[in-house]
LUMMAR-429270 format. One line per 5 residues: number of its first residue (from 1); for each residue z, x, y of N, C-alpha, C. Coordinates in steps of 0.05 Angstrom, whole numbers. Layout:
<bavexs>
NUM> Z,X,Y,Z,X,Y,Z,X,Y; ... .
</bavexs>
This chain:
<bavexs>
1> 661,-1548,-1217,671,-1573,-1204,672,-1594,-1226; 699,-1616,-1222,694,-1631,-1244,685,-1650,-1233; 672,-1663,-1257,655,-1690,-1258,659,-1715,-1275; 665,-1742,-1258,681,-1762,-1278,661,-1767,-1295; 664,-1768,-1320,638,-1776,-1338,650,-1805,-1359 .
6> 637,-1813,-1362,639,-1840,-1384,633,-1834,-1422; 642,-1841,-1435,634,-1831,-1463,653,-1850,-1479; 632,-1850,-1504,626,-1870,-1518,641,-1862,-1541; 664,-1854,-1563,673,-1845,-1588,658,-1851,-1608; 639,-1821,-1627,620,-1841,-1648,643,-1820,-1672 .
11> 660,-1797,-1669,677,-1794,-1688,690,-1784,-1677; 719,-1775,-1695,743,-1755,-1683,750,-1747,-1712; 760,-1718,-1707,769,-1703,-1732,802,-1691,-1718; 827,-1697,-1733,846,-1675,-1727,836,-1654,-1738; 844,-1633,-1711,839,-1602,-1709,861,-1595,-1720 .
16> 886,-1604,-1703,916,-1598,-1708,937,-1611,-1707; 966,-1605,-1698,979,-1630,-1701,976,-1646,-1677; 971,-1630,-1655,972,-1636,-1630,944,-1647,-1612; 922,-1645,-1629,893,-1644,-1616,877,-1656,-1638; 848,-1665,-1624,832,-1668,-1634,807,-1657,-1628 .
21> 779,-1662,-1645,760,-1656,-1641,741,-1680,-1633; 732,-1690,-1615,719,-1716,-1613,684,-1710,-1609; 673,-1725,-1625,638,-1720,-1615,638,-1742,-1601; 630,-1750,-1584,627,-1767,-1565,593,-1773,-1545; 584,-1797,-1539,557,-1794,-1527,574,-1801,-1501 .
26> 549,-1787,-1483,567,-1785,-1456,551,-1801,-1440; 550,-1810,-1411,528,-1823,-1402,518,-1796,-1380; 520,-1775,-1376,512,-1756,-1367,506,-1729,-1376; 512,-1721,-1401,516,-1706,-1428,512,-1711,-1441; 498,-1729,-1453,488,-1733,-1483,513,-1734,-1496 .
31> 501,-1722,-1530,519,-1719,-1546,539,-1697,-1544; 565,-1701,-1543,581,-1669,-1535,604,-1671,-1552; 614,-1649,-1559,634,-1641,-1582,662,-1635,-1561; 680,-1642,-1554,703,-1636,-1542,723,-1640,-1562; 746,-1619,-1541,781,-1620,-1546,793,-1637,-1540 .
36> 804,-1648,-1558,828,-1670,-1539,847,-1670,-1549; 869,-1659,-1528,897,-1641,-1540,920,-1679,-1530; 930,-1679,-1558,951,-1697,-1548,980,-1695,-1535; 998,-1710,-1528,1020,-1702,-1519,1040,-1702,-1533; 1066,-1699,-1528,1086,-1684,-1544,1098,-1714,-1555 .
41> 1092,-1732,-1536,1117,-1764,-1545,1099,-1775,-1538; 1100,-1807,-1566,1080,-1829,-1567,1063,-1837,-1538; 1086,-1840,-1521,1068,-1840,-1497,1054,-1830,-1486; 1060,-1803,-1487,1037,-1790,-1475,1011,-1787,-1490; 1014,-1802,-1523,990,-1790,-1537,969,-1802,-1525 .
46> 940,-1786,-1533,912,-1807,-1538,906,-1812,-1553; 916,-1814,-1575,906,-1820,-1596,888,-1845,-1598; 905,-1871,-1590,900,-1893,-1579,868,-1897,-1569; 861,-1877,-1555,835,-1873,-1545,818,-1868,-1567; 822,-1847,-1573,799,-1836,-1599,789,-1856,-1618 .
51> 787,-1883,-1624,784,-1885,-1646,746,-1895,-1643; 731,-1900,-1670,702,-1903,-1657,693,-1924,-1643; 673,-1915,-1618,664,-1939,-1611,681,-1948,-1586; 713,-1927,-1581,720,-1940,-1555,705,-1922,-1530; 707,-1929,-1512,691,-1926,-1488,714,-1915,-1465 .
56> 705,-1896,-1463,729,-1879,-1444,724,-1865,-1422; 736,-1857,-1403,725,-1847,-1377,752,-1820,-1369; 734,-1798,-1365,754,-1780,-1364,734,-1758,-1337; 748,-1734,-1334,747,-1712,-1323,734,-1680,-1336; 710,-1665,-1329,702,-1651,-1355,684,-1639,-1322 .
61> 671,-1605,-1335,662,-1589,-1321,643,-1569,-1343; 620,-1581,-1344,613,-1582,-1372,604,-1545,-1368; 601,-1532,-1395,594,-1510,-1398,582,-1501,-1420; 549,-1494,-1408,535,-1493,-1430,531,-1480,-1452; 548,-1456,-1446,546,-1436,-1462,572,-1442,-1489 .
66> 586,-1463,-1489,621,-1478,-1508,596,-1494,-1529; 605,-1496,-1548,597,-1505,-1571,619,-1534,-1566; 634,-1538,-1563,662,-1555,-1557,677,-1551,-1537; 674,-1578,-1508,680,-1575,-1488,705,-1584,-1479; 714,-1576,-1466,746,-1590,-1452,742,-1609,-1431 .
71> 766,-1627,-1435,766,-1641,-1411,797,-1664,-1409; 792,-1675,-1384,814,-1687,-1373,825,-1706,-1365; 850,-1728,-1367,852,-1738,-1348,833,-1771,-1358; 838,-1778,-1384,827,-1782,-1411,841,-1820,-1395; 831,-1838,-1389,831,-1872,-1396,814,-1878,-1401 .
76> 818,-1910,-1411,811,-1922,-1420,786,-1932,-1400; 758,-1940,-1402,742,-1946,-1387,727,-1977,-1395; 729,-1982,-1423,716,-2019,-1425,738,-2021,-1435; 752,-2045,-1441,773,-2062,-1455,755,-2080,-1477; 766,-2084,-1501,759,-2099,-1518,784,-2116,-1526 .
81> 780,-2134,-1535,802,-2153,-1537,797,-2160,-1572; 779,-2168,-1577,772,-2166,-1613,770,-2143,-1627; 752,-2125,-1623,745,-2100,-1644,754,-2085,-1654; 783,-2086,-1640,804,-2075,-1654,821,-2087,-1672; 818,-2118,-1675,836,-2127,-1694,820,-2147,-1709 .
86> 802,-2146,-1703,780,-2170,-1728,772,-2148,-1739; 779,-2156,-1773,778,-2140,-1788,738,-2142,-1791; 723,-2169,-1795,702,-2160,-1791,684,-2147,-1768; 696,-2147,-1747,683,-2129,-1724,687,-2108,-1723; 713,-2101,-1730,729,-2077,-1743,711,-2061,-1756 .
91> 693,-2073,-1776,680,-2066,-1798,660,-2051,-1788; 640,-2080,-1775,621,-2062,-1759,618,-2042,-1738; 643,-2039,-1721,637,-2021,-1703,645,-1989,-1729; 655,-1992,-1750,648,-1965,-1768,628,-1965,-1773; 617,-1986,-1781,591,-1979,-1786,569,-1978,-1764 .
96> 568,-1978,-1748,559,-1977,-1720,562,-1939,-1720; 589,-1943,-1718,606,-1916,-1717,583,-1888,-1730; 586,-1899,-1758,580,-1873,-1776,545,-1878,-1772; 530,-1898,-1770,497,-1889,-1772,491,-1874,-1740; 510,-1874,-1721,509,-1863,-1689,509,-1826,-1700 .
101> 531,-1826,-1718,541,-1798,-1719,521,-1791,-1737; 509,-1805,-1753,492,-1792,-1775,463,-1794,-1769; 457,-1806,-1745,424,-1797,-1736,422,-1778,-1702; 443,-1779,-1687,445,-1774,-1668,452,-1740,-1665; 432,-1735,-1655,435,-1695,-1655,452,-1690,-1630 .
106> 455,-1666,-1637,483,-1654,-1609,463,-1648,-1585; 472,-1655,-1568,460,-1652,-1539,440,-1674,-1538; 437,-1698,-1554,414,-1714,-1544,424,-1732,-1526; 410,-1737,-1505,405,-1753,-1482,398,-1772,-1480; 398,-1806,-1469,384,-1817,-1471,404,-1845,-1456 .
111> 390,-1854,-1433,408,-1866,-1407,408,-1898,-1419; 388,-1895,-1433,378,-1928,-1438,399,-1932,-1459; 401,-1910,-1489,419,-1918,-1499,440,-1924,-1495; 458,-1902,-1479,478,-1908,-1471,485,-1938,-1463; 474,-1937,-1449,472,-1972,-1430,475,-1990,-1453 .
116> 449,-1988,-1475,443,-2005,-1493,472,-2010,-1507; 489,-1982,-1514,504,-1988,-1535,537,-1998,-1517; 542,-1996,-1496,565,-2006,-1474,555,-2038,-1475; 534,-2052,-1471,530,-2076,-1468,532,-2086,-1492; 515,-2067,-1519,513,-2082,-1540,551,-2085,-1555 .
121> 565,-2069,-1546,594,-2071,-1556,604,-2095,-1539; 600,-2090,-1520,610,-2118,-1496,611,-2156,-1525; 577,-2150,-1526,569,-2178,-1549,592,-2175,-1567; 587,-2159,-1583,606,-2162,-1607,627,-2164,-1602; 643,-2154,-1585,670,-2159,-1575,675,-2196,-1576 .
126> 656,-2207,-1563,667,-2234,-1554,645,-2248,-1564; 626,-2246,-1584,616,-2263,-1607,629,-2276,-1619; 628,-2306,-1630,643,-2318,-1650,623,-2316,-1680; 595,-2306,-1673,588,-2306,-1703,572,-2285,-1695; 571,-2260,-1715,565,-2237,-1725,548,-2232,-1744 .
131> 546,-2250,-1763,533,-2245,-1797,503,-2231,-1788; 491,-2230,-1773,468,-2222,-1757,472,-2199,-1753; 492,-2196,-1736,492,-2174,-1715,487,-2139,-1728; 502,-2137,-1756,485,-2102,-1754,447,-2110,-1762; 439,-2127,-1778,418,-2117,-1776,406,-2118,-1758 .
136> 408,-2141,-1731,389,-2139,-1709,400,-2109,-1689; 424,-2106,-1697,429,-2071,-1687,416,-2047,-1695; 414,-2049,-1719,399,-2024,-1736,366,-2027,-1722; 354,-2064,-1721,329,-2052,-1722,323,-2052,-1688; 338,-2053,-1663,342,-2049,-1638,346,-2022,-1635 .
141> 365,-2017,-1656,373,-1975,-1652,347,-1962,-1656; 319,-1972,-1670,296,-1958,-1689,283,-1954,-1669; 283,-1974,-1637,257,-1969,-1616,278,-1945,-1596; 294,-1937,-1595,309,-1917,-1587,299,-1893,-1599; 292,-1895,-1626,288,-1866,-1633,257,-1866,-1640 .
146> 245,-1890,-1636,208,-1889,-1630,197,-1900,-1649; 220,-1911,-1668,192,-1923,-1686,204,-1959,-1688; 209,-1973,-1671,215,-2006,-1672,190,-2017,-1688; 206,-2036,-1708,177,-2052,-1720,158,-2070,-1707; 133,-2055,-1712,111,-2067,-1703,98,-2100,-1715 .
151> 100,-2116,-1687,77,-2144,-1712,59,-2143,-1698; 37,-2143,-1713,10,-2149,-1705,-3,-2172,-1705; -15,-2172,-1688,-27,-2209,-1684,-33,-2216,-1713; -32,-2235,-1725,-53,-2244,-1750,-43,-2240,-1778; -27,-2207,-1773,-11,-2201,-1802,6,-2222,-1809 .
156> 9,-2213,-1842,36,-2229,-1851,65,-2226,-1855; 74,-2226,-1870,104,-2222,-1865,108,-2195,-1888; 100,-2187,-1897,107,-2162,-1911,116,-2143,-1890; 135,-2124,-1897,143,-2109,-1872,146,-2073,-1887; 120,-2062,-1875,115,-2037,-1890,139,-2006,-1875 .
161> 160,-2000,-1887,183,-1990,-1880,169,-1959,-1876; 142,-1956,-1880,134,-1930,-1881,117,-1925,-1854; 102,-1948,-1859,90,-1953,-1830,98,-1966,-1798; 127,-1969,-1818,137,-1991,-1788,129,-2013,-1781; 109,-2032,-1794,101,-2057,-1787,87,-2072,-1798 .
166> 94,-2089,-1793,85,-2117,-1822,51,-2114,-1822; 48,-2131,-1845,20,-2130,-1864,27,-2157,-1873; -15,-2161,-1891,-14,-2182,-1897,-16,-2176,-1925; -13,-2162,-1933,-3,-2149,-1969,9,-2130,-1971; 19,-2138,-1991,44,-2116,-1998,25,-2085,-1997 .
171> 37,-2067,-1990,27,-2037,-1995,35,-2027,-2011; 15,-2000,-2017,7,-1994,-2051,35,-1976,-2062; 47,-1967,-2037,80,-1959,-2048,102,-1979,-2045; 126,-1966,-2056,142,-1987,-2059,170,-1992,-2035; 163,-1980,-2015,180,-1980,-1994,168,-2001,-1972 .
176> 183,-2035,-1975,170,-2052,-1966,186,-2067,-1972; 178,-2093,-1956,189,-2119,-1953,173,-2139,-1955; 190,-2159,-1983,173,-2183,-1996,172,-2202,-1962; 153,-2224,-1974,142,-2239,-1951,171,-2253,-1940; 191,-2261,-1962,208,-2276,-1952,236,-2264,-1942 .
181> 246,-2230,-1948,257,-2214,-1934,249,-2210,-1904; 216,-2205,-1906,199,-2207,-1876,208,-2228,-1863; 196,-2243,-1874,190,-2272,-1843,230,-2267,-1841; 245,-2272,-1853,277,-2271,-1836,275,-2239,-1818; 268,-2219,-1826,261,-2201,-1803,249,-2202,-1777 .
186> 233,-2220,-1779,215,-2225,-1758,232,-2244,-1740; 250,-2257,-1740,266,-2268,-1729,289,-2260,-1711; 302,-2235,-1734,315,-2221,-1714,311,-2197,-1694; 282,-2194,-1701,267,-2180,-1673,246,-2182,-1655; 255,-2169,-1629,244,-2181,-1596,263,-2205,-1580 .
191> 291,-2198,-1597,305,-2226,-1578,334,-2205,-1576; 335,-2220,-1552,382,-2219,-1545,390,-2228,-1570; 414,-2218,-1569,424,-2231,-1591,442,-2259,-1591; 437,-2263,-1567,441,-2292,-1560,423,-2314,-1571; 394,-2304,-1574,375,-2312,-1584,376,-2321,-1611 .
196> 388,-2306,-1624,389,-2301,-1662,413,-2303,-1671; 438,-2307,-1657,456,-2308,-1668,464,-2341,-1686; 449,-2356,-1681,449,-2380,-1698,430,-2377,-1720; 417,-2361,-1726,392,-2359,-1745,404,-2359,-1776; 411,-2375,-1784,420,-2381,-1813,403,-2364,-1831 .
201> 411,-2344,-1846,399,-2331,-1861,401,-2319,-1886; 407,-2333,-1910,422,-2333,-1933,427,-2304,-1937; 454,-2309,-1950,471,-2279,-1951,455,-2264,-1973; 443,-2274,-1991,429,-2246,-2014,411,-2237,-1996; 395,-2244,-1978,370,-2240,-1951,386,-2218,-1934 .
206> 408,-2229,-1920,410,-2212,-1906,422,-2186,-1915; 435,-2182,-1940,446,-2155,-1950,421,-2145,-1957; 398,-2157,-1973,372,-2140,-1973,362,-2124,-1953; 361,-2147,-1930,355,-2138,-1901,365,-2114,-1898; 396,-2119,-1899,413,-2088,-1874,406,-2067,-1895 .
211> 401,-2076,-1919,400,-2048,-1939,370,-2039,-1928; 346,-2045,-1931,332,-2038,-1929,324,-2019,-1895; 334,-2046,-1881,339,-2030,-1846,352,-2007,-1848; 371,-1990,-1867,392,-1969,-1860,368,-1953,-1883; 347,-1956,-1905,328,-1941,-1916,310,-1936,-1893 .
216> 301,-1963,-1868,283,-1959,-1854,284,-1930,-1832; 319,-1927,-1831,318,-1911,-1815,314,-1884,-1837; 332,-1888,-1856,327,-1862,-1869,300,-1846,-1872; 281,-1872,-1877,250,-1857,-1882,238,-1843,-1858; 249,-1849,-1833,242,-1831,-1814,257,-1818,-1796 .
221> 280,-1804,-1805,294,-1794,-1794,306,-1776,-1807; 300,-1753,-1811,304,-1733,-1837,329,-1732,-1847; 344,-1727,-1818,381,-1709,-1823,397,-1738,-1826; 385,-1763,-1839,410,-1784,-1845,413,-1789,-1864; 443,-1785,-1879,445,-1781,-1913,451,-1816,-1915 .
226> 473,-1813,-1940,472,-1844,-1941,500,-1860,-1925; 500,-1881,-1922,526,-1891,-1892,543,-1898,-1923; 567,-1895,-1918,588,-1897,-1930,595,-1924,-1930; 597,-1929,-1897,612,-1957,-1896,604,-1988,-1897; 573,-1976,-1897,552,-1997,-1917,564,-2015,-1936 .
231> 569,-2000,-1954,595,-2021,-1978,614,-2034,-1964; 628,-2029,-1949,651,-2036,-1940,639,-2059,-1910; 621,-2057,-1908,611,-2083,-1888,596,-2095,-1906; 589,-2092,-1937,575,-2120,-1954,598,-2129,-1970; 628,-2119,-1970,647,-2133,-1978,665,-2145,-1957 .
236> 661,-2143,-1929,661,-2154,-1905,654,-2186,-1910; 625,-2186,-1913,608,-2201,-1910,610,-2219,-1930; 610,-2209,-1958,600,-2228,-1980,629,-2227,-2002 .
</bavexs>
């Protein structure tokens, strides 16, 4: 029996001339690998749909035993009105895009995310200031996968990337955050991003920041190589 399902685009590969391959998070399926065969004239294509980060609502009868599932009957399910044509939102939802596809395993589940990442695209859509927005995303995506940075009453602003949570001295390795990288960390977490989105935070700070947030995930998350489009959101930016 089919089942309308909702899903989220974190990549698409052409298969052929006519199809694609989409990994997609689903809000009842996890992560799932489907077909998506296009049509013969512009109109009928989906292409339109596929690209990362749009949010779509289709028809599917899932089967557990398919490595790559079929399905149907393919619209559009959120509207965005910016992210498709601001070249810096543009930016980030790739980069959004590629750290989703490069930590997120096939078949993982998880209701909260989903939710998290439909609302958190909603913001960015209709934000007028962004310069914030991936790193308070990266370190919001880290309590999703169990390790969000910890502050402890009394510590200081050093922020230990091995341990997950600030100190009041630097630690004896070198995977860490000076006091004044910290304290601007500490700002953009435990709030909306309604909260932080005024938080002035000089641009050499915050490229340290996202660099070190996209190491933070790497140090605990084995299968994530390096994000590509990292460069291309610090020439965004700066």
């Amino acid at each position: 029996m089919n089942q309308l399902v909702r899903g989220i685009i974190i990549r698409t590969t052409r298969y052929s001339d006519k199809s694609f391959i989409c990994q997609m998070l689903t809000d009842q399926f996890g992560l799932r690998s489907f077909m998506v065969r296009s049509g013969n004239t512009p109109k009928a294509s989906k292409a339109h749909l596929l690209q990362p980060l749009t949010v779509i609502e289709f028809e599917m009868h899932l089967r557990e035993n398919m490595r790559i599932q079929n399905l149907r009957n393919i619209q559009l399910s959120q509207r965005f009105n910016e992210i498709p044509f601001n070249p810096v939102k543009a930016g980030i939802s790739l980069f959004i895009s590629e750290i989703l596809w490069k930590t997120l395993e096939d078949g993982y589940k998880n209701d909260a995310l989903f939710g998290f990442l439909t609302q958190t695209l909603a913001v960015l859509d209709h934000e007028t200031r962004v310069a914030n927005f991936p790193a308070w995303f990266l370190a919001e995506l880290s309590g999703f996968y169990g390790f969000y940075p910890q502050i402890v009453q009394g510590k200081g602003d050093f922020f230990d990337l091995k341990a997950g949570m600030f100190c009041s001295v630097a630690p004896a390795h070198s995977f860490f955050l000076g006091k004044e990288t910290g304290a601007e960390m500490k700002k953009i977490i435990s709030h909306d991003y309604s909260a932080i989105r005024e938080v002035n935070i000089p641009a050499g700070i915050r490229k340290k920041l996202l660099d070190s947030l996209v190491l933070y995930l790497q140090l605990h998350l084995d299968k994530i190589r390096s994000i590509e489009s990292l460069a291309v959101l610090h020439e965004v930016f700066h």
